[in-house]
C-alpha positions as CSV (number, residue, x, y, z in Angstrom):
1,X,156.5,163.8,173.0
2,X,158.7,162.7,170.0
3,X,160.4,159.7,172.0
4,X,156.4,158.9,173.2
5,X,155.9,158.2,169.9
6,X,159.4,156.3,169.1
7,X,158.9,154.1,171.8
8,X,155.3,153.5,170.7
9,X,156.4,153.0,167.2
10,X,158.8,150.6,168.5
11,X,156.6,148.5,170.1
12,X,154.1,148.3,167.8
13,X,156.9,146.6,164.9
14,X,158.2,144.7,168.0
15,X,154.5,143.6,168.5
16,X,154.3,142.8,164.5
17,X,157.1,140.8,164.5
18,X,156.0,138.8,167.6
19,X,152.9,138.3,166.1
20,X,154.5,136.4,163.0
21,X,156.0,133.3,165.1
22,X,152.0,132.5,166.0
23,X,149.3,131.9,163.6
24,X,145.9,130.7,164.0
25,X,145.8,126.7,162.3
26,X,144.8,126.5,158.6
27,X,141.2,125.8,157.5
28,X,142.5,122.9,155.5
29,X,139.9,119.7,156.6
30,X,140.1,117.6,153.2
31,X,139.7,118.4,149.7
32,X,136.5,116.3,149.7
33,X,134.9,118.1,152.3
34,X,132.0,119.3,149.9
35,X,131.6,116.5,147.5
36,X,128.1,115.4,150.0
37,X,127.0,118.6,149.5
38,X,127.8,118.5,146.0
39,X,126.3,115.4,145.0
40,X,122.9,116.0,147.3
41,X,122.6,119.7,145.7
42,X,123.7,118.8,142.5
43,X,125.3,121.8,141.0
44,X,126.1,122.2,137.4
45,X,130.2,122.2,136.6
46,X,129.5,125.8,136.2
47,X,127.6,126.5,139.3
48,X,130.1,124.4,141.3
49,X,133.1,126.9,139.6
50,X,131.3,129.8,141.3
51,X,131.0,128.2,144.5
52,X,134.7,127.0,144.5
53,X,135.8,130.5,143.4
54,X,133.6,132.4,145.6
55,X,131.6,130.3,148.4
56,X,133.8,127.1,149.9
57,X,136.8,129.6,151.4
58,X,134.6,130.8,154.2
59,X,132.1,128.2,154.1
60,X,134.0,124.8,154.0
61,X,136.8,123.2,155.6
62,X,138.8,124.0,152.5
63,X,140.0,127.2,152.3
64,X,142.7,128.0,149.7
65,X,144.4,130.7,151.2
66,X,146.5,133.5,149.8
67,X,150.1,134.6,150.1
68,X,149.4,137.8,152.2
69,X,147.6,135.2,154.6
70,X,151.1,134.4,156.0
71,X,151.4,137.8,157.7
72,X,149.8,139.0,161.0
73,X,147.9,140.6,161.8
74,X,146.1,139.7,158.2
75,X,146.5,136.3,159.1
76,X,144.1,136.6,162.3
77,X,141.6,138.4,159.8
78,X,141.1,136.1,157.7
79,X,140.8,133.1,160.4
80,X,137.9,135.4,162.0
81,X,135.8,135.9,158.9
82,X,136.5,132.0,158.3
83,X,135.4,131.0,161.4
84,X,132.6,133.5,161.3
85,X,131.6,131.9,157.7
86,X,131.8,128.1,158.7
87,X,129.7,129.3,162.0
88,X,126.7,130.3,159.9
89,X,127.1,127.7,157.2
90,X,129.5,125.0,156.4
91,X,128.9,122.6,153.2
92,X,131.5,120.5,154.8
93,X,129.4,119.9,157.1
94,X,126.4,119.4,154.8
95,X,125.3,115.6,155.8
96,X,124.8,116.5,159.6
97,X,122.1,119.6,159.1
98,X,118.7,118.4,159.4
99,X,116.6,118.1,155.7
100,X,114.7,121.7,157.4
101,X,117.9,122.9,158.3
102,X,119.3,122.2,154.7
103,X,116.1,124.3,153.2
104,X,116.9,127.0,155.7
105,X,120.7,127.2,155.0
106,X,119.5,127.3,151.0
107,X,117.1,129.6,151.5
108,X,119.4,132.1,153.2
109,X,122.1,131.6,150.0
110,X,119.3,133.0,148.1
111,X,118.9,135.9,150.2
112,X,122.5,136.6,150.9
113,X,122.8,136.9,147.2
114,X,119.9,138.8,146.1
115,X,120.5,141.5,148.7
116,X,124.1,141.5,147.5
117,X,125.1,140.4,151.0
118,X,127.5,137.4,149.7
119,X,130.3,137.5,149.3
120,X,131.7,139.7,151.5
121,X,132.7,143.2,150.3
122,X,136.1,142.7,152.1
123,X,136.0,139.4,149.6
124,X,135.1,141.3,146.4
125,X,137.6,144.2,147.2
126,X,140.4,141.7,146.6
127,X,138.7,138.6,144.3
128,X,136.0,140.8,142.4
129,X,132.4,140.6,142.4
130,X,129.7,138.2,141.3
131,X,128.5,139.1,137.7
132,X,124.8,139.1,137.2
133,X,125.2,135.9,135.0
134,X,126.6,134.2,138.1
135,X,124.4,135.7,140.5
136,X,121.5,134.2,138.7
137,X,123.0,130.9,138.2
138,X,123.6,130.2,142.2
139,X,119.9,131.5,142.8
140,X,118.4,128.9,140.2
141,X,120.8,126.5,141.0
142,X,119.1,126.9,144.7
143,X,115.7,127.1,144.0
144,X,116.3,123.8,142.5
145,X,118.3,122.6,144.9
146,X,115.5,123.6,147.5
147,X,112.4,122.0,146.1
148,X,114.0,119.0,147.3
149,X,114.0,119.5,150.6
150,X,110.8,121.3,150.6
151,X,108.9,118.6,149.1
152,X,111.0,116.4,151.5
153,X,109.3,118.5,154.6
154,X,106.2,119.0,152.8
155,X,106.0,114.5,152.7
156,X,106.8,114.0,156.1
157,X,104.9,116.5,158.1
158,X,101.7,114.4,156.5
């Protein structure tokens, strides 16, 4: 039993170390990758802190990773919940959604954040959670932000 579990031992650090020679790419598409949705949603400087801080790693094409994202398996982690993230809702790709798809996205921010869904509690473990001040900053900043395309929808289905 003992060299069962060497030789499992073993290959698991031999599996670790393998691992390390092949890491999923970078999410690294352009440091300007938000400023559409930036300028159409119009965030205040301190709204637009909160989403850098907290929002555009997962749901941009520019995350800012951190140093233990250079080791595997951690590394492969990380890539999943950033694909997962940019998969339901990617500001990078903000100018391509539809005006109804835009409400919807916004609309879900709001709930993600009420319910305490967003960000993830893997996030917060690590980067901390949103404050209540913050909290209700994003949700008025889009309320706001959603009138627009609500009126918007409201214009042309008439």
């Amino acid at each position: 039993m003992k060299k069962f579990i060497r030789y499992t031992l073993i290959l698991a650090l031999a599996v670790l170390v393998v691992l390390q020679f092949f890491r999923p790419d970078k999410n690294n598409g352009g440091y300007d990758s938000v400023s559409v949705f930036e300028n159409e949603t119009k965030p205040s400087v301190e709204v637009a802190g909160i989403l850098k801080a907290n929002c555009y790693d997962c749901h941009s094409n520019q995350t800012q990773y951190p140093w233990y994202a250079e080791i595997a398996p951690i590394s492969y982690y990380l890539d999943d919940h950033v694909r997962h993230g940019k998969g339901d809702f990617n500001v990078s790709e903000w100018e391509s959604y539809s005006v109804k798809k835009k409400d919807h996205k916004l609309e879900e921010v709001i709930e993600e954040v009420k319910e305490g869904h967003m960000p993830l509690d893997s996030y917060t473990w690590i980067h901390g959670e949103l404050n209540e001040n913050d909290k209700n900053l994003l949700l008025q900043w889009a309320s706001l932000a959603r009138m627009q395309y609500e009126e918007e929808l409201r214009t042309s289905s008439n």
